[in-house]
Structures are given as structure tokens and as C-alpha cells.
C-alpha positions in Angstrom: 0.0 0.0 0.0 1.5 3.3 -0.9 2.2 6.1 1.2 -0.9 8.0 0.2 -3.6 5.1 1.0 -2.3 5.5 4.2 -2.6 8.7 5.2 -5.9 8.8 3.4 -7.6 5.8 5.4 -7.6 8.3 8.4 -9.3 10.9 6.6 -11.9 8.9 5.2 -12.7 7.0 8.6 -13.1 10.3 10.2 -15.4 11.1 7.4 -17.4 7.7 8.1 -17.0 8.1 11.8 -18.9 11.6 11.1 -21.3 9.9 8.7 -22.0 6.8 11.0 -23.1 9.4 14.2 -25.4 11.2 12.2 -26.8 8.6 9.8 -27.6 6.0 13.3 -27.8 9.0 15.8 -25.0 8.3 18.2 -21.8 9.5 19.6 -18.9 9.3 17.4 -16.9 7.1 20.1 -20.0 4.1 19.3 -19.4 5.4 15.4 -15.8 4.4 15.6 -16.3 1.3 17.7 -18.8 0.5 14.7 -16.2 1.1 12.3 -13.3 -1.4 14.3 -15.2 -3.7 15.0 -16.7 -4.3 11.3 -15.1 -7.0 9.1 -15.2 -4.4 6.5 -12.7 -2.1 8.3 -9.9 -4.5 7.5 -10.7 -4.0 4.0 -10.1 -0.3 3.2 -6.4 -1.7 3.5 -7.0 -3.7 1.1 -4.9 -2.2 -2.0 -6.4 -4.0 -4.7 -10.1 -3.5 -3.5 -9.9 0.4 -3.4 -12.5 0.6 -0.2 -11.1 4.0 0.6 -12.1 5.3 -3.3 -15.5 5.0 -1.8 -17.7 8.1 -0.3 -18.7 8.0 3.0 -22.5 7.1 2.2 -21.5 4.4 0.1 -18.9 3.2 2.6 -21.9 3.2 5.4 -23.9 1.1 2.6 -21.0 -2.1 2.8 -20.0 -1.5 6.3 -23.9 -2.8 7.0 -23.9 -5.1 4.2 -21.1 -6.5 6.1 -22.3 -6.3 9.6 -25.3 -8.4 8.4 -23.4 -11.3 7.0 -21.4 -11.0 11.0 -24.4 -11.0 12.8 -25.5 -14.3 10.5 -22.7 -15.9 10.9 -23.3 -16.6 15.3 -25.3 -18.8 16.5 -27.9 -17.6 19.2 -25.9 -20.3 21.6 -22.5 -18.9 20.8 -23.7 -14.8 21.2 -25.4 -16.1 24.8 -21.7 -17.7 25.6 -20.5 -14.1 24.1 -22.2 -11.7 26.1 -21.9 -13.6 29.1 -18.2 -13.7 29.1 -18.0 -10.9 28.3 -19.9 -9.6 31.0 -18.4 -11.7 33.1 -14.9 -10.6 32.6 -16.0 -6.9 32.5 -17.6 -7.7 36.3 -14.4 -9.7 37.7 -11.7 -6.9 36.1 -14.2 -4.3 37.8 -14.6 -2.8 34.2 -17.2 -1.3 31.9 -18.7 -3.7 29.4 -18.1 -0.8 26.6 -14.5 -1.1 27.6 -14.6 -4.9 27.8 -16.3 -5.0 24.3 -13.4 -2.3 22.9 -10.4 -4.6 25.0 -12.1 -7.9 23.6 -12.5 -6.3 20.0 -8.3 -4.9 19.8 -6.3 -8.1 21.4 -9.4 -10.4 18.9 -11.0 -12.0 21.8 -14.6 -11.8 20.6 -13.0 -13.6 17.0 -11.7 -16.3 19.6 -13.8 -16.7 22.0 -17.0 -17.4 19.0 -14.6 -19.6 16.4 -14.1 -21.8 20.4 -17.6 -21.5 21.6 -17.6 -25.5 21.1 -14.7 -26.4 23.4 -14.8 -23.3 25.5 -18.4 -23.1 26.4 -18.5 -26.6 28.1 -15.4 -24.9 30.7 -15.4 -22.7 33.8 -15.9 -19.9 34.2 -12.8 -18.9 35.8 -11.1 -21.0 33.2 -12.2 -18.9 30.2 -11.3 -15.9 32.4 -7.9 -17.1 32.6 -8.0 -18.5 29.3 -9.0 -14.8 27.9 -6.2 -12.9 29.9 -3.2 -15.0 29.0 -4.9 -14.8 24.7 -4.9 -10.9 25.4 -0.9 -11.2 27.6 0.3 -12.7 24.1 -1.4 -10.6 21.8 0.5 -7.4 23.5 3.9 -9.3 23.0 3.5 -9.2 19.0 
């Protein structure tokens, strides 16, 4: 990717981030955590797919295109493990379940903890806790 994709990205996600708040009427922190935490975000560094050529509106138009097909793709069984460890570890770090969601979507946990819902949701509790916070201790040393 050249030099000026990259600075560009920025530009246009704070043009989407803008675009997001108004167009779902909320804050531009949920805007952003909408954008991060959409499989389309990984593709505006896509070089040969040209995302970022896109304007903001038709941006919006993929990034829920794309949320759909997520949203599809979990089981009812496997969110209900989600949410619950994720509240769960959000309660026993004494931490916000926004924050927990935004720590959970950066080190992948949420990616990991759905593709091992079979072998993880027949565990602990304290297990998966530990299990999360030694995936997130190894994730920092990359």
C-alpha cells in the first residue's frame, strides 16, 4: 500500500466516523467502535479493492452489508456464551462492558472466543477468564 492510501484511510474514517453518528444517531466514540469492530474495516487496506475510493455514504452502505453477514454468521448459543463472558470478565476486572467489548474487539477475543464456543463453552468460568487474559498477555507481546 502506498504512502498515500495510508494517510488517506484516516481521513476517510473520520469522514465515516462523522457519517455513521449522524446517519444511526450516536456519539462518534459508538461510530468508531462501529467502524473497528466491522469486518469491512480490514478492507479499506485492502490495496487491490480500493474501499477507501468510496464516499462516506456508500462506505456506510458495505460496512452494514457487512455487519449483516457478521451478525449471520453466530449462532444464538454462541452470542449467549458471548455476552456472558463478556460480562463476566467486565464484572471480575471491575470494568465497563463498553470497555470490555473495545479490549475484547483490539487483542481479537470476541473472533476467539466465537470460532471456540464448542470447546470453550462446556469450561469454567474462571477457566475462560484465565484463558482470555493470557490470549490478550500474548497478543501485547506481538
Amino acid at each position: 500500500m502506498g504512502v498515500y492510501e495510508e494517510q488517506i484511510i484516516p481521513i476517510k474514517i473520520t469522514s465515516l466516523a462523522e457519517y455513521v453518528s449522524k446517519r444511526k444517531n450516536i456519539s462518534l466514540d459508538e461510530a468508531l467502535l462501529y467502524i473497528y469492530s466491522n469486518d469491512m474495516y480490514k478492507e479499506l487496506y485492502n490495496e487491490g479493492a480500493k474501499w477507501w475510493y468510496l464516499s462516506s455514504e456508500a462506505l456506510y452502505e458495505e460496512f452494514e452489508k457487512s455487519r449483516k453477514e457478521q451478525v449471520l454468521k453466530v449462532s444464538k448459543e454462541a452470542f449467549e456464551f458471548f455476552t456472558y463472558t463478556l460480562e463476566t470478565y467486565a464484572r471480575n476486572k471491575r470494568i465497563g462492558g463498553l470497555q470490555t467489548l473495545a479490549l475484547f474487539k483490539e487483542y481479537d477475543v470476541d473472533e476467539y472466543l466465537l470460532n471456540h464456543y464448542d470447546l470453550l463453552h462446556t469450561q469454567g468460568t474462571g477457566y475462560v477468564i484465565d484463558v482470555i487474559d493470557r490470549f490478550i498477555r500474548r497478543r501485547k507481546r506481538r
